[in-house]
C-alpha positions, 0 to 999 in steps of 0.5 A: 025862598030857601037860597041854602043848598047844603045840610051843614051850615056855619054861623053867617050862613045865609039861609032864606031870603024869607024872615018868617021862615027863621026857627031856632038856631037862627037869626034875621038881619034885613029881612033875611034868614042866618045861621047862628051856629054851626049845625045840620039845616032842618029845612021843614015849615020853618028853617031850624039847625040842629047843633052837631056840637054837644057843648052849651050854646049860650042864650040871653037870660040863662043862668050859667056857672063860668070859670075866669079865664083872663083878665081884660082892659075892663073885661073879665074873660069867662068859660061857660063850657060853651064854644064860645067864651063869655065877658064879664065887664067892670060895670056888671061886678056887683060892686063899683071897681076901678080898672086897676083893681079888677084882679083884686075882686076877681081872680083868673081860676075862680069861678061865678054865677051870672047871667047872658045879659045879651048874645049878638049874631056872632055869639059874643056873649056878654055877663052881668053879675047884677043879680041878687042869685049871682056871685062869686063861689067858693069853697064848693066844689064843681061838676059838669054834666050834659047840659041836655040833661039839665031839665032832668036834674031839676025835674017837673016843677022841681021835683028831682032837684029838691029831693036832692037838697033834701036828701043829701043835706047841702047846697046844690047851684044848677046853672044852664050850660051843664055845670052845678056847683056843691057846698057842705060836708064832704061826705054829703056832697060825695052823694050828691055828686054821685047821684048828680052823675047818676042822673046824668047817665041814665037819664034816658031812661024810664023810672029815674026818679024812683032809682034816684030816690032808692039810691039816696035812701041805700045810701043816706046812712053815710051822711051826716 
């Protein structure tokens, strides 16, 4: 039973009465039907809300590229381009650290590679850095792309992200919520980055990748 009678919802926003019913952008607590984010209701076979927001919505297990914000009680306080901020606790930093000391490991300003370790009913978004692929970055530089277009920056199985790292000649980190992360001759990365943007505009469009591969090919002469 659907018990939601308007097209927008709100995260909380009791939607059915019917657990089977839940779809994506939603949540079961007691065998009922919640809204996780504020969205328009789709309200077919299963209950789905469509996010009206453009920004990142964090899910568990995503790669994300966050950017430290503040500095808690054992907390790091980090933006991931989301709506929703994310913490990184003292127990997640790969290394054993003491309260006192979090500001010397890790600075408001600068920016990580972790992963959702969880993302409760109220999008409280927790970070662990607990993996061999996270870490601190720096001396790069930082893009933000639509995190929609994502999937097509990596291509099918990986096709377009590699020609980039072949083509451009450096260290391209593509985390989830829109952001990649660049490192290596300026000049290199300079191409890179427009291709990135390239991709990020047109990505809509049919026969992107043999532009994008044109593109590099024109333009290969300014790297080194």
């Amino acid at each position: 039973m659907t018990v939601v009678d308007k097209s927008v919802a709100i995260p909380g926003d009791l939607l059915s009465d019917d657990a089977s019913r839940a779809g994506e952008g939603t949540y079961v607590e007691d065998g009922k039907v919640y809204a996780h984010y504020y969205g328009i209701i789709n309200d077919r076979e299963k209950i789905k809300i469509i996010p009206i927001t453009s920004k990142y919505i964090p899910k568990r297990n995503d790669v994300i590229i966050g950017i430290v914000t503040d500095i808690g009680f054992s907390n790091w306080i980090i933006d991931i381009n989301s709506p929703y901020d994310a913490l990184l606790h003292i127990s997640e930093y790969p290394e054993r650290l003491e309260m006192y000391n979090m500001s010397k490991h890790l600075r408001i300003g600068e920016m990580i590679m972790a992963h959702i370790s969880d993302v409760d009913y109220k999008m409280k978004t927790e970070l662990t850095m607990q993996d061999e692929h996270a870490g601190i970055l720096r001396n790069g530089r930082l893009i933000e792309i639509s995190h929609n277009r994502i999937p097509r920056l990596i291509g099918r199985n990986g096709s377009m992200i590699n020609m980039l790292h072949k083509e451009c000649k450096c260290k391209i980190f593509v985390a989830q919520n829109g952001r990649v992360w660049l490192s290596g001759r300026e000049e290199n990365v300079d191409l890179a980055c427009e291709a990135i943007l390239k991709i990020d505009n047109e990505a809509h469009t049919s026969g992107l990748t043999d532009r994008i591969s044109e593109f590099l090919m024109v333009n290969k002469g300014r790297i080194s």
